[in-house]
PyMOL commands that place a pseudoatom at each C-alpha (Angstrom):
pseudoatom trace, name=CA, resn=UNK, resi=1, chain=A, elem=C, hetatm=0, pos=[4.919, 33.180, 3.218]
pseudoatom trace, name=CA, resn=UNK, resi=2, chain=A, elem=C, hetatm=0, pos=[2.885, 31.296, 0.653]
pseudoatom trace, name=CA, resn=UNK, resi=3, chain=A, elem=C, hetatm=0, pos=[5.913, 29.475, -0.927]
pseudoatom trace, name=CA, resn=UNK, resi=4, chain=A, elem=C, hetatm=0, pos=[7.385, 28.579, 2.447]
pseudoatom trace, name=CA, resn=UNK, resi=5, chain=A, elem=C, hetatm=0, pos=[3.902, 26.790, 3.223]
pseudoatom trace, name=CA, resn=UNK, resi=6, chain=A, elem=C, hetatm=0, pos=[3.350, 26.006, -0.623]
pseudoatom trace, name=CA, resn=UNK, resi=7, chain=A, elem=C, hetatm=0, pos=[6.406, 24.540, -1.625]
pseudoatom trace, name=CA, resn=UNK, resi=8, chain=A, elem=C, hetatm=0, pos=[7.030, 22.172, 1.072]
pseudoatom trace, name=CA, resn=UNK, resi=9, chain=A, elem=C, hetatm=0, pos=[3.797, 20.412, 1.005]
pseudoatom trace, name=CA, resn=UNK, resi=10, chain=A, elem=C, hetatm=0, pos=[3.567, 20.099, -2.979]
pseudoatom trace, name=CA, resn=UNK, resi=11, chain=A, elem=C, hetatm=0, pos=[7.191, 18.025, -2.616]
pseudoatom trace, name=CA, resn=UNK, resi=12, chain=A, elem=C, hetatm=0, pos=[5.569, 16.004, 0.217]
pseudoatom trace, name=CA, resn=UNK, resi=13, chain=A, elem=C, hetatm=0, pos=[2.104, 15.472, -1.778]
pseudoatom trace, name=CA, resn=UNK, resi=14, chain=A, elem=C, hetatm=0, pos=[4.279, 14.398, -4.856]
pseudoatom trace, name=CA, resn=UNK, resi=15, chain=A, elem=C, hetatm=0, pos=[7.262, 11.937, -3.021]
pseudoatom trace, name=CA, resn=UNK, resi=16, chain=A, elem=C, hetatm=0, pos=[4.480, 10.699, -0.950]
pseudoatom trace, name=CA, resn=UNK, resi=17, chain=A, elem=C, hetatm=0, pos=[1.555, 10.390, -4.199]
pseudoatom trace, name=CA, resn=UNK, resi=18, chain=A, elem=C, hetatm=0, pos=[4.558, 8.432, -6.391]
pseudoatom trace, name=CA, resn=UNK, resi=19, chain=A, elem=C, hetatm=0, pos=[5.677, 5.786, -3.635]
pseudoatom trace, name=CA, resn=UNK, resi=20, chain=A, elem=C, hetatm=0, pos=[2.319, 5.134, -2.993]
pseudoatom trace, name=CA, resn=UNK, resi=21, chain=A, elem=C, hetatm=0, pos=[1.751, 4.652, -6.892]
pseudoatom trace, name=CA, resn=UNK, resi=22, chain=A, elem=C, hetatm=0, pos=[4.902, 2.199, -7.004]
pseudoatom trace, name=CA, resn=UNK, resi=23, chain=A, elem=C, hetatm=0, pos=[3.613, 0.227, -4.417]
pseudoatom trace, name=CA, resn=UNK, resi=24, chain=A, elem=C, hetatm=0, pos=[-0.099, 0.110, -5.854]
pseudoatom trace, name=CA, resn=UNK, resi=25, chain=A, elem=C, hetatm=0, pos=[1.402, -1.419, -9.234]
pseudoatom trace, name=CA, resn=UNK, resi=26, chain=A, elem=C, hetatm=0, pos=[3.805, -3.485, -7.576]
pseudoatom trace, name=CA, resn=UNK, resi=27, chain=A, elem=C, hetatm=0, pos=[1.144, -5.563, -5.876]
pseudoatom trace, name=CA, resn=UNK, resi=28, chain=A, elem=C, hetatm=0, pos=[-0.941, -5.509, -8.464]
pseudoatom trace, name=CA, resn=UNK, resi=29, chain=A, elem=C, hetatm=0, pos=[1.483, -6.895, -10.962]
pseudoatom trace, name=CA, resn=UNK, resi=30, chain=A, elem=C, hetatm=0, pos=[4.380, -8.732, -9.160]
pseudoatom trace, name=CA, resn=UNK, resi=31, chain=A, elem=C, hetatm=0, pos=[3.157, -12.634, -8.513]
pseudoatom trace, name=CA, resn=UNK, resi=32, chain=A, elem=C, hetatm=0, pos=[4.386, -12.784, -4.816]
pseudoatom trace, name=CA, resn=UNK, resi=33, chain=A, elem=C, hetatm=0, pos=[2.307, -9.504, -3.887]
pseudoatom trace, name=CA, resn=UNK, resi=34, chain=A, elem=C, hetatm=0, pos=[5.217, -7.683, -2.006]
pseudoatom trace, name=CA, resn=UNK, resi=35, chain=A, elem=C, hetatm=0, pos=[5.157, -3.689, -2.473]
pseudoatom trace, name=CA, resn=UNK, resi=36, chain=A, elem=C, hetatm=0, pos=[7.831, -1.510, -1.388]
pseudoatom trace, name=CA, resn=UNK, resi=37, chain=A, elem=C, hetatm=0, pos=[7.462, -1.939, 2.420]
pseudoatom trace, name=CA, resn=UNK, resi=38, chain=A, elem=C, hetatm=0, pos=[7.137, -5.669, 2.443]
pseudoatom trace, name=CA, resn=UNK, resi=39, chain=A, elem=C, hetatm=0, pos=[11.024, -5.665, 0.380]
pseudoatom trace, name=CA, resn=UNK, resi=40, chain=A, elem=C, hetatm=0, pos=[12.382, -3.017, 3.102]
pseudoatom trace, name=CA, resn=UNK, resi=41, chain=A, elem=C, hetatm=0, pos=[10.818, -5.040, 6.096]
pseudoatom trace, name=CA, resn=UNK, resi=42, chain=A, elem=C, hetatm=0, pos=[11.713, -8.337, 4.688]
pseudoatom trace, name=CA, resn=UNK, resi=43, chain=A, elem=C, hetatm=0, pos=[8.163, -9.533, 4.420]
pseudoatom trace, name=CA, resn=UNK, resi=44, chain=A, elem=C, hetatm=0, pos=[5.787, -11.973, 2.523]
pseudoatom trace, name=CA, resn=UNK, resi=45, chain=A, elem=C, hetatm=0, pos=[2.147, -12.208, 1.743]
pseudoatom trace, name=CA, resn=UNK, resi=46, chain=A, elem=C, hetatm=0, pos=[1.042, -15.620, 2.484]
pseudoatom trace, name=CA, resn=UNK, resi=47, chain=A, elem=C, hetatm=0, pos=[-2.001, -17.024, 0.911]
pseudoatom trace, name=CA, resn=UNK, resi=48, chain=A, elem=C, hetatm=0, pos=[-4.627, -19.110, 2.880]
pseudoatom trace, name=CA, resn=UNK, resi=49, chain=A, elem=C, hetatm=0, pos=[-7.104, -20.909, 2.359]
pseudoatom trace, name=CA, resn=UNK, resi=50, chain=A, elem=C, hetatm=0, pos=[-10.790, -19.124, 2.878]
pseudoatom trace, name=CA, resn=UNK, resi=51, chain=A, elem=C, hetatm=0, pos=[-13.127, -20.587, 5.378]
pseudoatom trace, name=CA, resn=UNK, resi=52, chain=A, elem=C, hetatm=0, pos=[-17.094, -19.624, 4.102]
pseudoatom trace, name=CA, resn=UNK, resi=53, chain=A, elem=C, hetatm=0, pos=[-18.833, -18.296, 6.972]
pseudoatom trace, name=CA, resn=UNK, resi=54, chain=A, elem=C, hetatm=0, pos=[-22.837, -18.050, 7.551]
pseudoatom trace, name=CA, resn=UNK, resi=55, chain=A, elem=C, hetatm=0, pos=[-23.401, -14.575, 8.574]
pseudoatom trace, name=CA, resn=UNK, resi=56, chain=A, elem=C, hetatm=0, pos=[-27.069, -14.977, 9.565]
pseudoatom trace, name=CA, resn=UNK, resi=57, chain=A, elem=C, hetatm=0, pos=[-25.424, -17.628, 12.246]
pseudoatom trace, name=CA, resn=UNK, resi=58, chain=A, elem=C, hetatm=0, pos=[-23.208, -14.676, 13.816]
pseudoatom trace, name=CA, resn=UNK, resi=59, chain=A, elem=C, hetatm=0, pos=[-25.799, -13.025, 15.750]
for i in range(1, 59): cmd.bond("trace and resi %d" % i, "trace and resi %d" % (i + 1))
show_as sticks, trace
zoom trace
């Protein structure tokens, strides 16, 4: 009963732990910053330009 419960969740920890790795390094060291489900889904990262906000003006 152990394995049955065991086994299954140690192959989903691991498939799920190494695509997850792969994508971390992918956007870290690919120059477009597309990980795995941004090439399935057809995707892009687009870049803009940072506006500086006051936060004491917010409230």
């Amino acid at each position: 009963m152990v394995l049955r419960v065991f086994i299954p969740g140690l192959m989903y920890g691991l498939t799920i732990g190494i695509v997850a790795i792969i994508s971390f390094f992918m956007v870290v060291f690919r120059q477009d910053k597309r990980s795995l489900h941004d090439l399935m889904a057809a995707t892009y990262v687009k870049r803009l330009n940072s506006i500086k906000v006051d936060s004491s003006k917010l409230i």
